[in-house]
PDB file with SEQRES, HELIX, SHEET and CRYST1 records, atoms N, CA, C and O in Angstrom:
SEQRES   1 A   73  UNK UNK UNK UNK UNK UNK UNK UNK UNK UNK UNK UNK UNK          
SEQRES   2 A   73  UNK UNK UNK UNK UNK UNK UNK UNK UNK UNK UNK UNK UNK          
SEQRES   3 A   73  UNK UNK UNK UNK UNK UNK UNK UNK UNK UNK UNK UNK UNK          
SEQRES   4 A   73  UNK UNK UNK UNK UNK UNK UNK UNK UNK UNK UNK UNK UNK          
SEQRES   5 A   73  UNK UNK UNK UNK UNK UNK UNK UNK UNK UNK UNK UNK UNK          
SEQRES   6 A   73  UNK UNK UNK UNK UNK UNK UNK UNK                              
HELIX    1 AA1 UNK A    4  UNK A   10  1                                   7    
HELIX    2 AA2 UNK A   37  UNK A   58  1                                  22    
HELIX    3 AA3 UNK A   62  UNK A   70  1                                   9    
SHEET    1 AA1 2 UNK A  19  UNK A  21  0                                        
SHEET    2 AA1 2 UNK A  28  UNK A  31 -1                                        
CRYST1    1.000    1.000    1.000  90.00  90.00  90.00 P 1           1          
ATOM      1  N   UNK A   1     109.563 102.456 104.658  1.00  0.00           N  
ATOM      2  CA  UNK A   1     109.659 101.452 103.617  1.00  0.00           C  
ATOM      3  C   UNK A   1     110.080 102.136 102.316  1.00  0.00           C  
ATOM      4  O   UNK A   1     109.577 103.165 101.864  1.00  0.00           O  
ATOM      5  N   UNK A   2     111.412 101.175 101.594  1.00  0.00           N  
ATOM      6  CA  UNK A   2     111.574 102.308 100.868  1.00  0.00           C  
ATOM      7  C   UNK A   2     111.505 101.043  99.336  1.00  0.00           C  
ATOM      8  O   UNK A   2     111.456  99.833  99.557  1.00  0.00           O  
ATOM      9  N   UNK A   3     111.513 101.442  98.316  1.00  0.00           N  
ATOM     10  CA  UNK A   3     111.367 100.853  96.830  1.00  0.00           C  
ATOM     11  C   UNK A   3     113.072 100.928  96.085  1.00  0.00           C  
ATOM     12  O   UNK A   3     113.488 101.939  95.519  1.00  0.00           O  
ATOM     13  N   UNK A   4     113.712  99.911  96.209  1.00  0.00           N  
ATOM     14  CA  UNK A   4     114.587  99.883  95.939  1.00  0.00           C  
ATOM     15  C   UNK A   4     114.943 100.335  94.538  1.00  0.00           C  
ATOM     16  O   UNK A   4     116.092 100.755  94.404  1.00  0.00           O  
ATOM     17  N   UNK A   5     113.998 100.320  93.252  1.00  0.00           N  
ATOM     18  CA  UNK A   5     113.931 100.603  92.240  1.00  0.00           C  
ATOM     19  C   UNK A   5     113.741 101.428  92.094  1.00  0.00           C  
ATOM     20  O   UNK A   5     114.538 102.010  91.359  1.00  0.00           O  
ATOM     21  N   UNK A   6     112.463 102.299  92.671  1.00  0.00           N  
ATOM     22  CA  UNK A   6     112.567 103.738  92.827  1.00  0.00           C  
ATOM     23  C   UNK A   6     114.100 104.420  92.988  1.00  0.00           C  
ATOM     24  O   UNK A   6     114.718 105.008  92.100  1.00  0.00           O  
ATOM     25  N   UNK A   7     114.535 104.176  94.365  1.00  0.00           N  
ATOM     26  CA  UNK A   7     115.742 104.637  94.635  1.00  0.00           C  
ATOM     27  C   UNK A   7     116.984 104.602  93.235  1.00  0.00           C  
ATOM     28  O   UNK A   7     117.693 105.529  92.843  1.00  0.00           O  
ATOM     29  N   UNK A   8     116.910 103.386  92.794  1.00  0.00           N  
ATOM     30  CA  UNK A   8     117.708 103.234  91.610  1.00  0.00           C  
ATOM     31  C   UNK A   8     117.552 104.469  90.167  1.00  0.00           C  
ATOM     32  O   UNK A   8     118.480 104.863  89.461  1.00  0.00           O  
ATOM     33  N   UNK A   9     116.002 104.882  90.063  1.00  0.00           N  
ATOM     34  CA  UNK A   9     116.054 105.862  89.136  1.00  0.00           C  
ATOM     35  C   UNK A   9     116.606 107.149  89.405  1.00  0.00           C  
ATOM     36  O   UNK A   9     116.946 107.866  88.464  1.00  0.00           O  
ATOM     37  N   UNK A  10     116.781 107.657  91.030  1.00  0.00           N  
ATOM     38  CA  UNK A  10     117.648 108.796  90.774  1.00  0.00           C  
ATOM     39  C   UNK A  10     118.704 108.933  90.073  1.00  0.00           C  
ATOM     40  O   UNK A  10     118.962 110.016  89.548  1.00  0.00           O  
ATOM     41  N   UNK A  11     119.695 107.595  89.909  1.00  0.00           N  
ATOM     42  CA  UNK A  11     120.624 107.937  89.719  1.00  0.00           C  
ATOM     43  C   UNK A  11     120.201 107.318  87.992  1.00  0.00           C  
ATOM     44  O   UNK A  11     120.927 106.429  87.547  1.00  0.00           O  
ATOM     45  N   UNK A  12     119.340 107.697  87.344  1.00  0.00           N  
ATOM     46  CA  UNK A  12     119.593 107.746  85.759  1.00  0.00           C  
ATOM     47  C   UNK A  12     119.187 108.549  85.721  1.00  0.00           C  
ATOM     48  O   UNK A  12     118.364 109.212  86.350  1.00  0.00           O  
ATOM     49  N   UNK A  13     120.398 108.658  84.001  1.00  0.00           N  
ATOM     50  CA  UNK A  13     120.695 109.790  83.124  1.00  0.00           C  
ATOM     51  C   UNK A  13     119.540 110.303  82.904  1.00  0.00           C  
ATOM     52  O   UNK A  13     118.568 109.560  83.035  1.00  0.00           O  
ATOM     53  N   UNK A  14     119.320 111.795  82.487  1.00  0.00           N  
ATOM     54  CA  UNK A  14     118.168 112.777  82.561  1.00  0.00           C  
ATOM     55  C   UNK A  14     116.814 112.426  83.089  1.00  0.00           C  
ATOM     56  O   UNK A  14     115.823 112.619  82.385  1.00  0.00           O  
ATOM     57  N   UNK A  15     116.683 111.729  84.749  1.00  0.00           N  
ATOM     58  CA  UNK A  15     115.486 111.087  85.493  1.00  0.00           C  
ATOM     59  C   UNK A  15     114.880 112.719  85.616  1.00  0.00           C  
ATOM     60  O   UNK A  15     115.585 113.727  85.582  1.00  0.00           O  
ATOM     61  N   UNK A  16     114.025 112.697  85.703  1.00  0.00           N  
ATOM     62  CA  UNK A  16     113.344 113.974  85.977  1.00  0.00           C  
ATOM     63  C   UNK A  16     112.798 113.777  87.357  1.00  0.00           C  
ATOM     64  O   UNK A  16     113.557 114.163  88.246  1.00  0.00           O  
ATOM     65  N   UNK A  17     111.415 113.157  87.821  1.00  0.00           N  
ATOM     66  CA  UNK A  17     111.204 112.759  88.838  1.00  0.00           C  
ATOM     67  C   UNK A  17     110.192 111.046  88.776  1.00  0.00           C  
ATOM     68  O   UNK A  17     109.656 110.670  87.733  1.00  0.00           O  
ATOM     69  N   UNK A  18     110.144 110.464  89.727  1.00  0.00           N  
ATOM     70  CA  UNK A  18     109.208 109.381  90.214  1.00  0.00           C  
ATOM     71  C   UNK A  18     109.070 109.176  90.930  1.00  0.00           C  
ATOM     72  O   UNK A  18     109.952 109.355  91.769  1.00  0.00           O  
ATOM     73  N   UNK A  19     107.299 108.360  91.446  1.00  0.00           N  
ATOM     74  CA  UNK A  19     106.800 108.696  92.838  1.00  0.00           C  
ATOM     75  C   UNK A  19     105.994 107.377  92.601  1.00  0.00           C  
ATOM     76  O   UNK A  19     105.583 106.791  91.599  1.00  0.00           O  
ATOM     77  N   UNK A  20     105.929 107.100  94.314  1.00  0.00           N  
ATOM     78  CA  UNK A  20     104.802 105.466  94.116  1.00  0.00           C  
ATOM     79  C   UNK A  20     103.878 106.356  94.811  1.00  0.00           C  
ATOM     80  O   UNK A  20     104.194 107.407  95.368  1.00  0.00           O  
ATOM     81  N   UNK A  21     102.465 105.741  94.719  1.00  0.00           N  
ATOM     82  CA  UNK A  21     101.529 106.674  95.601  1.00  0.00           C  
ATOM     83  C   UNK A  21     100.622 105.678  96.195  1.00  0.00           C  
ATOM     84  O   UNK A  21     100.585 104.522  95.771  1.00  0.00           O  
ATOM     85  N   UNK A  22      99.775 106.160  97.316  1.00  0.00           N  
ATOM     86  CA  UNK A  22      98.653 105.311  97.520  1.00  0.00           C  
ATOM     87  C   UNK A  22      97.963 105.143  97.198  1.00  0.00           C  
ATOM     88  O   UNK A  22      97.256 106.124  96.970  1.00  0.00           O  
ATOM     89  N   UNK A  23      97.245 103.393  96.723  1.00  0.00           N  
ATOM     90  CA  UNK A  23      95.666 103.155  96.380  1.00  0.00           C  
ATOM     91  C   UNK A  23      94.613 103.570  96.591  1.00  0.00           C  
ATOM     92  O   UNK A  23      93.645 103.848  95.885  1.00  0.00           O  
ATOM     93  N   UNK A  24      94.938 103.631  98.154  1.00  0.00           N  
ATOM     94  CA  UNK A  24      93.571 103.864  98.826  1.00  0.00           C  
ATOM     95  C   UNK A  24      92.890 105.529  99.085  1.00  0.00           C  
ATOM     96  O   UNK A  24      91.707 105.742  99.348  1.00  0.00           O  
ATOM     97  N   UNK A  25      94.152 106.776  98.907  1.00  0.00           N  
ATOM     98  CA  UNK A  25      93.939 107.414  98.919  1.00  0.00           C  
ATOM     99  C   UNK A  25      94.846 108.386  97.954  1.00  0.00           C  
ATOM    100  O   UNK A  25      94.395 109.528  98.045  1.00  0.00           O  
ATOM    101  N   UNK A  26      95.805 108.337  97.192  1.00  0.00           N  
ATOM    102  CA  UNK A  26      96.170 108.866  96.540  1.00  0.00           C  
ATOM    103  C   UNK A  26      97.483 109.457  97.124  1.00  0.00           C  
ATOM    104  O   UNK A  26      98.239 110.109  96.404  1.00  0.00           O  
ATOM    105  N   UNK A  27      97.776 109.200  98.569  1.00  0.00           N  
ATOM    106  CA  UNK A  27      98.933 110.034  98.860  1.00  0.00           C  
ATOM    107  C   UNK A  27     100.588 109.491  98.792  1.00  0.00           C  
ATOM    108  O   UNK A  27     101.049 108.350  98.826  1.00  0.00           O  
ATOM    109  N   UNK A  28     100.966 110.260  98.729  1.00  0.00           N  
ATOM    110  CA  UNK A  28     102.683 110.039  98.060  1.00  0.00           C  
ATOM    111  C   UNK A  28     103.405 108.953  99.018  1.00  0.00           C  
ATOM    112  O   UNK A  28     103.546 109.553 100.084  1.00  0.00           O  
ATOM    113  N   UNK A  29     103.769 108.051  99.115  1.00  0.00           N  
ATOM    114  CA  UNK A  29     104.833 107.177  99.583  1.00  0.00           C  
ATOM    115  C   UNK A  29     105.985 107.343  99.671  1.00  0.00           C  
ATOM    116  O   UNK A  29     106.697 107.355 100.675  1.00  0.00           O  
ATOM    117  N   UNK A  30     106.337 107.543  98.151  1.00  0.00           N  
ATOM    118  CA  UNK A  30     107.966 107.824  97.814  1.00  0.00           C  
ATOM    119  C   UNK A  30     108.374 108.637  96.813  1.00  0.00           C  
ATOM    120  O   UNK A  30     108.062 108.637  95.622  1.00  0.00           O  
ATOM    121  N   UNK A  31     108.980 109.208  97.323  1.00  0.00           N  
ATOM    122  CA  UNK A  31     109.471 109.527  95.509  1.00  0.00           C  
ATOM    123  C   UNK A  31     110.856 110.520  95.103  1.00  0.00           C  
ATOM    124  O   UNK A  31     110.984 111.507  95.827  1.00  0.00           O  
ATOM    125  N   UNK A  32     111.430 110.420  94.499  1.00  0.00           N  
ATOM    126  CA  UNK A  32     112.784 110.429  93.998  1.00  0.00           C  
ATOM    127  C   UNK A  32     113.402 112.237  94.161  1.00  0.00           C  
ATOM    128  O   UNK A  32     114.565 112.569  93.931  1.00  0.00           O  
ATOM    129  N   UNK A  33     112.212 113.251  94.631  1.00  0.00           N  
ATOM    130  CA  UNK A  33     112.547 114.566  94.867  1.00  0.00           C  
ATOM    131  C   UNK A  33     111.439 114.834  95.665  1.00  0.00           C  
ATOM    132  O   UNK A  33     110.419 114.161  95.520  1.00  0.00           O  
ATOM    133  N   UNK A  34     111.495 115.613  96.384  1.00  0.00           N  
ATOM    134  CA  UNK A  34     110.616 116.096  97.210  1.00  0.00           C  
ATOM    135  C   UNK A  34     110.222 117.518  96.339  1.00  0.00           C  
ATOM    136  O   UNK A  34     111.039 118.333  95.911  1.00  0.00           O  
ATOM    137  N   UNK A  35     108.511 117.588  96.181  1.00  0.00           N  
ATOM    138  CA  UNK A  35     107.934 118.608  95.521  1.00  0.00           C  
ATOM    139  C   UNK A  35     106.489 118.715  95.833  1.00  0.00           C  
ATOM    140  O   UNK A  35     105.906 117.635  95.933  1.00  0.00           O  
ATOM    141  N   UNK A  36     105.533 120.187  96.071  1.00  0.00           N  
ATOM    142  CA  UNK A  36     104.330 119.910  96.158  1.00  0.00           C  
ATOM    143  C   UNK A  36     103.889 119.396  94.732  1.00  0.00           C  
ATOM    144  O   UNK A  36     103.022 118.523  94.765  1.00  0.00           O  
ATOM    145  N   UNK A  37     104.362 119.809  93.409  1.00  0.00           N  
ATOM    146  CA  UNK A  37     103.749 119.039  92.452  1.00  0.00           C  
ATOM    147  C   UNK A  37     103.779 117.571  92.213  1.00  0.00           C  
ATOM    148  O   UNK A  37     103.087 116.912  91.437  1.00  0.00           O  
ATOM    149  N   UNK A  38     104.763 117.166  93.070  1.00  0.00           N  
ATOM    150  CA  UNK A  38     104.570 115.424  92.730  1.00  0.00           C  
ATOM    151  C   UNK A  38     103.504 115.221  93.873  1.00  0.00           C  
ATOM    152  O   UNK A  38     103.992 114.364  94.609  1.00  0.00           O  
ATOM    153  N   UNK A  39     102.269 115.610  94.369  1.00  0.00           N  
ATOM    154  CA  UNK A  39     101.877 115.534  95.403  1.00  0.00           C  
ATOM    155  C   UNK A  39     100.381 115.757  94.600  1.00  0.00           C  
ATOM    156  O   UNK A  39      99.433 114.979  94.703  1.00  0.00           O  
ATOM    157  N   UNK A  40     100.394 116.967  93.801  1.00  0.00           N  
ATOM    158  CA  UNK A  40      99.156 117.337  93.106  1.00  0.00           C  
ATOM    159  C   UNK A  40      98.814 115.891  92.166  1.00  0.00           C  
ATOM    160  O   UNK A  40      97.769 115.241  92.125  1.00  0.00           O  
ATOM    161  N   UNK A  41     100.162 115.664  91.419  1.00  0.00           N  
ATOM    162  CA  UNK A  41     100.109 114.859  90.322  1.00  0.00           C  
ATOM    163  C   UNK A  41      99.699 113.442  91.067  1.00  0.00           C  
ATOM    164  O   UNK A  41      98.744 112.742  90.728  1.00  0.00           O  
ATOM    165  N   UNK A  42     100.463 113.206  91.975  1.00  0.00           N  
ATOM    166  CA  UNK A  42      99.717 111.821  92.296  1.00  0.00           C  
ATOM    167  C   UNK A  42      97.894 111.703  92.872  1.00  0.00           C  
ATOM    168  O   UNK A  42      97.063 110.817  92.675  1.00  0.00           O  
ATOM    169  N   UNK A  43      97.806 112.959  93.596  1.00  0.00           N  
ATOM    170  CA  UNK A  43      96.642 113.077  93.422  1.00  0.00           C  
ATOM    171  C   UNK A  43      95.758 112.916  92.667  1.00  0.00           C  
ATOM    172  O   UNK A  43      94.706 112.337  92.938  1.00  0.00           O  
ATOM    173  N   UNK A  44      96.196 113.642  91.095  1.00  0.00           N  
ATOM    174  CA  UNK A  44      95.402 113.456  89.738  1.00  0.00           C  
ATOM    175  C   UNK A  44      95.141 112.204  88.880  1.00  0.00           C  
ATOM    176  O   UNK A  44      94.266 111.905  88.067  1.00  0.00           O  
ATOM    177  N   UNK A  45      96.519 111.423  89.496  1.00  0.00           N  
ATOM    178  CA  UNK A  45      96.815 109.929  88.985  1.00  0.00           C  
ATOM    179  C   UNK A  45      95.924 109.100  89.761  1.00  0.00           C  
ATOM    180  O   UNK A  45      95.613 107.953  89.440  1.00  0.00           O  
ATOM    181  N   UNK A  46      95.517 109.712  90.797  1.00  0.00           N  
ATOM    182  CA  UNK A  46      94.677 108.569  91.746  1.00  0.00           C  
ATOM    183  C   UNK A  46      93.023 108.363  91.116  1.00  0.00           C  
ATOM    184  O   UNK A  46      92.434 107.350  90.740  1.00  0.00           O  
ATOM    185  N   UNK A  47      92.356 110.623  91.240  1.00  0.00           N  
ATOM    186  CA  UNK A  47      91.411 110.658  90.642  1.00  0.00           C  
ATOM    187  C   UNK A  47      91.281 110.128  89.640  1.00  0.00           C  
ATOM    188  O   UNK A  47      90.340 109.335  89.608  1.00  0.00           O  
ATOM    189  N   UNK A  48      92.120 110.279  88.355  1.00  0.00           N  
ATOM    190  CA  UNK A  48      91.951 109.358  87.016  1.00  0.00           C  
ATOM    191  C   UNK A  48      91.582 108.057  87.356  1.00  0.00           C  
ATOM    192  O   UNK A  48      90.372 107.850  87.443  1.00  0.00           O  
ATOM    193  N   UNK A  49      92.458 107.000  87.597  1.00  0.00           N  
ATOM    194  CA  UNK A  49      91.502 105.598  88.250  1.00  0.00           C  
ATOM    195  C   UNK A  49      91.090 105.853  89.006  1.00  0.00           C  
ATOM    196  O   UNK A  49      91.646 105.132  89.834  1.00  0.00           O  
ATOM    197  N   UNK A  50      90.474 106.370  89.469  1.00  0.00           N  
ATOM    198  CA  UNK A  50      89.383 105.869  90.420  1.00  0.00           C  
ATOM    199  C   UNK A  50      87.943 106.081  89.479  1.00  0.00           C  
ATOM    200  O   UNK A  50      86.966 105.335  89.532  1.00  0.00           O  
ATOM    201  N   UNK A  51      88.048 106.985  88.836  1.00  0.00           N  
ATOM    202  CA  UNK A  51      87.129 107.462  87.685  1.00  0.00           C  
ATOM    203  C   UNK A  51      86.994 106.309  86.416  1.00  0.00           C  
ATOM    204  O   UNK A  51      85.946 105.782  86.043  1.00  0.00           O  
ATOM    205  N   UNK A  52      88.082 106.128  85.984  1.00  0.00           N  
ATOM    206  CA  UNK A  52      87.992 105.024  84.812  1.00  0.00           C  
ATOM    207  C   UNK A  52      87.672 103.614  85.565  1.00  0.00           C  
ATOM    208  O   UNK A  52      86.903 102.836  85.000  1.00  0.00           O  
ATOM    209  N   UNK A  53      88.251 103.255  86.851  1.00  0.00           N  
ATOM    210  CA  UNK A  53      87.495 101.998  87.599  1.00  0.00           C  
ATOM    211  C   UNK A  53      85.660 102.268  87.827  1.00  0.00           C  
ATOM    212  O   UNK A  53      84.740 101.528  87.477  1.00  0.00           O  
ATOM    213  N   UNK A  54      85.616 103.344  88.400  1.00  0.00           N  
ATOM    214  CA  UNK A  54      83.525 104.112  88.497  1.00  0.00           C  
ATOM    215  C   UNK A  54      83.222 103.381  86.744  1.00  0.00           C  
ATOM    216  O   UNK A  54      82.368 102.509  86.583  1.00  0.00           O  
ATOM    217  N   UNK A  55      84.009 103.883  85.666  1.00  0.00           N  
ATOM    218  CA  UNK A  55      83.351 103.996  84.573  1.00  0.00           C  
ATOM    219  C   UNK A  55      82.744 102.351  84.089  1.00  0.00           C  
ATOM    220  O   UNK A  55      81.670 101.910  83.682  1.00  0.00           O  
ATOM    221  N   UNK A  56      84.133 101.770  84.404  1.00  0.00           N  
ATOM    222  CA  UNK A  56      84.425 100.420  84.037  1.00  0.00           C  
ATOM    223  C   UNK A  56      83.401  99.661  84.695  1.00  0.00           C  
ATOM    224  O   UNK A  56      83.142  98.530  84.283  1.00  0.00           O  
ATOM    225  N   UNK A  57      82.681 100.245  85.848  1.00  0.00           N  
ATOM    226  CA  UNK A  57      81.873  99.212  86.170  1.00  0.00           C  
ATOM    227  C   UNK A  57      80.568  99.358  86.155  1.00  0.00           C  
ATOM    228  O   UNK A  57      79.882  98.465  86.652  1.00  0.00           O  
ATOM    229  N   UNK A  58      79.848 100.712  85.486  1.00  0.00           N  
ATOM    230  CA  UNK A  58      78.859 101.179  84.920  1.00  0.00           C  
ATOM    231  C   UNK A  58      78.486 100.618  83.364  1.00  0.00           C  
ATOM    232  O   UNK A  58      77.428 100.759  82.752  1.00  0.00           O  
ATOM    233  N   UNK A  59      79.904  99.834  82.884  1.00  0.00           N  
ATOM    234  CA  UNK A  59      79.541  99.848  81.472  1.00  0.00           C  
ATOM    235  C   UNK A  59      79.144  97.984  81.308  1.00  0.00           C  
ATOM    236  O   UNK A  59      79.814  97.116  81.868  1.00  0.00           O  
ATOM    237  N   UNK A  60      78.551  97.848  80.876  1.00  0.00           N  
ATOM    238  CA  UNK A  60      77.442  96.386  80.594  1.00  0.00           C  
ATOM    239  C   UNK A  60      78.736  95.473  79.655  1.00  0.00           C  
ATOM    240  O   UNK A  60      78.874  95.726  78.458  1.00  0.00           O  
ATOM    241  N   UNK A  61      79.675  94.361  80.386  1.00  0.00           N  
ATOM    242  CA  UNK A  61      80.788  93.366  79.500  1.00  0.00           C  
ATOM    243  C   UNK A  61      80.689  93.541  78.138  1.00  0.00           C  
ATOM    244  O   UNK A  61      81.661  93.860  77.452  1.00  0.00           O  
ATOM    245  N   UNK A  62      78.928  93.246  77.435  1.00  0.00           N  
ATOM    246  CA  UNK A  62      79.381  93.500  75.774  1.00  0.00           C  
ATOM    247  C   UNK A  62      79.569  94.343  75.397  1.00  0.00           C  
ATOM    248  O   UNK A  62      79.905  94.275  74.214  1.00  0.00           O  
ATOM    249  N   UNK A  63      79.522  95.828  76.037  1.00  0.00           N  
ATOM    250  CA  UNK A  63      79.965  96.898  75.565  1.00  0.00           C  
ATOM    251  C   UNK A  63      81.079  97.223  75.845  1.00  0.00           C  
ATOM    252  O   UNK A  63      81.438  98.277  75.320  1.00  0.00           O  
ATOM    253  N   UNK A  64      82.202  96.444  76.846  1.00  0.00           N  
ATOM    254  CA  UNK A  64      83.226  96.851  76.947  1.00  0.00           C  
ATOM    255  C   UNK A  64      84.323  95.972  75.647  1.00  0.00           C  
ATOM    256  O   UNK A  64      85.323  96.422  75.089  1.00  0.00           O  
ATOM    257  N   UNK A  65      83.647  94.577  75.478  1.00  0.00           N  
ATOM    258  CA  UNK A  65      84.103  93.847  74.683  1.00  0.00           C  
ATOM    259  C   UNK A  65      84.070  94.581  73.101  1.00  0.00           C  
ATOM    260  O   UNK A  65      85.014  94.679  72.316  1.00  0.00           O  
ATOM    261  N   UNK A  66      82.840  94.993  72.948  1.00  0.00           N  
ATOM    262  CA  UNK A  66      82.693  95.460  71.388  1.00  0.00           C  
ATOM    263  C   UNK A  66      83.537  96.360  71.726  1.00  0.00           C  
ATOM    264  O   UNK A  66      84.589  95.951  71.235  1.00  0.00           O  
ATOM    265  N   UNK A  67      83.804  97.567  72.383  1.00  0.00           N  
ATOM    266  CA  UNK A  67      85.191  98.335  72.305  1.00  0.00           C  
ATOM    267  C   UNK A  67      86.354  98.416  71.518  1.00  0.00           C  
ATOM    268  O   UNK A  67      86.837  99.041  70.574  1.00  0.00           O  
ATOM    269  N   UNK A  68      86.721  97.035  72.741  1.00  0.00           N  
ATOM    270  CA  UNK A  68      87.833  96.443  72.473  1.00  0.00           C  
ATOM    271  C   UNK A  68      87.772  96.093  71.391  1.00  0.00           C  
ATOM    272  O   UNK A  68      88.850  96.557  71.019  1.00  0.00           O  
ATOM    273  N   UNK A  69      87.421  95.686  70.641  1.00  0.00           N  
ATOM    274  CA  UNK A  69      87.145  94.516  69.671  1.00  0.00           C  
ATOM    275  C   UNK A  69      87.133  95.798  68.625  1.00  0.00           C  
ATOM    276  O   UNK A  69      88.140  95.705  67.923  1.00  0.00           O  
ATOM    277  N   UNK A  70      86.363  96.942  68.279  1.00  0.00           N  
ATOM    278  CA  UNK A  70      86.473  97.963  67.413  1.00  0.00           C  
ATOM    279  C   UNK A  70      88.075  98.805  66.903  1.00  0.00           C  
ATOM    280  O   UNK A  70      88.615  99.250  65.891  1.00  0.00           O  
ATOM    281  N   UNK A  71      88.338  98.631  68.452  1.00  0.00           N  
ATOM    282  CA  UNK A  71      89.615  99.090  68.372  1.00  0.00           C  
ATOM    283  C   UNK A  71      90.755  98.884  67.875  1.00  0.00           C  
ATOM    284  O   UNK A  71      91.697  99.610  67.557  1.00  0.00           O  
ATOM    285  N   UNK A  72      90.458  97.314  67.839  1.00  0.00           N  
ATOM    286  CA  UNK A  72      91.651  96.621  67.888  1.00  0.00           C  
ATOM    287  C   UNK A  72      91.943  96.345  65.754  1.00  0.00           C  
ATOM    288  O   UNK A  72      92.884  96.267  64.965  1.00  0.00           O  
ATOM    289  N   UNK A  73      90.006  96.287  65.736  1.00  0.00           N  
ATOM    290  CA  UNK A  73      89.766  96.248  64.317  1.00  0.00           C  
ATOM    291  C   UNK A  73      90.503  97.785  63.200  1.00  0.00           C  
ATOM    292  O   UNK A  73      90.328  97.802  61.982  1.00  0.00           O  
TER     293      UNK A  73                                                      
END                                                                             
């Protein structure tokens, strides 16, 4: 299965690389060069959410709201 859009960024001007990865486990699908670092990185992209989803659901709605709401202030 391939991502037609993906495929489309090889061919732009100074693309460096892009990769779709898996939800469920973090592993590479596709991606526009073959490299072990696009492999680490999607890895790291996975750990990151999966960590900020853990966080997100430890934290009590009005505290995610006042956040927001500080932030935005």
């Amino acid at each position: 299965m391939t991502d037609p859009t993906l495929d489309a960024l090889t061919n732009a001007p100074n693309h460096i690389v892009s990769f779709s990865a898996s939800t469920n486990d973090g592993q590479v699908i596709q991606a526009t060069r073959k490299s072990e670092d696009i492999s680490r990185e999607a890895r790291s992209a996975y750990q990151l959410l999966t960590d900020a989803s853990a966080l997100g659901k430890l934290l009590p709605e009005q505290d995610k709201l006042r956040k927001v709401t500080g932030t935005l202030n």
